[in-house]
C-alpha positions as CSV (number, residue, x, y, z in Angstrom):
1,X,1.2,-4.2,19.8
2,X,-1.1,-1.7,19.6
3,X,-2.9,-0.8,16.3
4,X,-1.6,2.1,14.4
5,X,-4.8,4.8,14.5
6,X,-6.1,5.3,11.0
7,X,-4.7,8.5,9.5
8,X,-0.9,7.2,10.1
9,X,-1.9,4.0,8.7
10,X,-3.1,5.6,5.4
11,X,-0.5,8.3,5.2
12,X,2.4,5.6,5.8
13,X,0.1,3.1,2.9
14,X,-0.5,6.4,0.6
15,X,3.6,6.8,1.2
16,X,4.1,3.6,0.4
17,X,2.0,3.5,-3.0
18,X,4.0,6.5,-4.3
19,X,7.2,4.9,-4.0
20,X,5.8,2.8,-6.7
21,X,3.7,5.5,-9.0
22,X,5.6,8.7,-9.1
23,X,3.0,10.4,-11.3
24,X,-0.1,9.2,-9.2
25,X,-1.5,12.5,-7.8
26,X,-0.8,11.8,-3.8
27,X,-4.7,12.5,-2.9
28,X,-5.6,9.8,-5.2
29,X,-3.4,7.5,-3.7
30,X,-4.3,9.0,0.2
31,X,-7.4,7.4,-1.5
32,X,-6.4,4.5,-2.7
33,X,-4.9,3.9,1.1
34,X,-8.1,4.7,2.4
35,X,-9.9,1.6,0.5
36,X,-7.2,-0.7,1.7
37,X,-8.0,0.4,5.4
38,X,-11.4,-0.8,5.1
39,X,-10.4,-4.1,4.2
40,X,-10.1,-5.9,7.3
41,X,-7.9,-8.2,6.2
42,X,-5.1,-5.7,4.8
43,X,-6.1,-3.4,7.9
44,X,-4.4,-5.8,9.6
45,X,-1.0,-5.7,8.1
46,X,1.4,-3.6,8.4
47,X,0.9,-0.3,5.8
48,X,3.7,-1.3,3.7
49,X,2.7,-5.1,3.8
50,X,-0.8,-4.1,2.3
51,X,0.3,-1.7,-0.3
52,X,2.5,-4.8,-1.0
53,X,-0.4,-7.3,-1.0
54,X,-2.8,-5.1,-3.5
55,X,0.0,-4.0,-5.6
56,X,1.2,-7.7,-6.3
57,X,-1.2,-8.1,-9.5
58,X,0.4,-5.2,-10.8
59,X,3.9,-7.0,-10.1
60,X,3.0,-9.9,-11.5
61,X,2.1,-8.9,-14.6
62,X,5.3,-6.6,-14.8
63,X,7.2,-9.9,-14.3
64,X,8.1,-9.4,-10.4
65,X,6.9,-10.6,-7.1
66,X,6.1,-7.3,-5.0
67,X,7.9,-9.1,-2.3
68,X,11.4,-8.5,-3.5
69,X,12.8,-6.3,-6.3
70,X,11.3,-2.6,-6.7
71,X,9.0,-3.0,-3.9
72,X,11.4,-4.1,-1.2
């Protein structure tokens, strides 16, 4: 499979992020997605599995996963 090119890669992340702050402005989370690109290690997920993977402290400490319930 061929790697998704950057800016859909961040756009589809920045998507993803939103789904889970509403109130974010969406060029703070474009941001956000941006930083998670540069990590090689989430860069190599899929968009939605990194948002997953960095947002999971923040599900923990609401009590949930990040792999199922408001993420999913």
């Amino acid at each position: 499979m061929d790697p998704i090119p950057a800016p859909f890669w961040i756009a589809a992340c920045a998507h993803r992020l939103q789904q889970r702050w509403h109130t974010v402005d969406p060029l703070e989370l474009e941001e956000v997605a941006r930083e998670l690109w540069r990590d090689p290690r989430l860069r190599t997920m899929s968009p939605t599995e990194a948002a997953v993977e960095w947002l999971q402290p923040v599900a923990c400490a609401y009590g949930h996963s990040g792999r199922h319930g408001f993420m999913d």
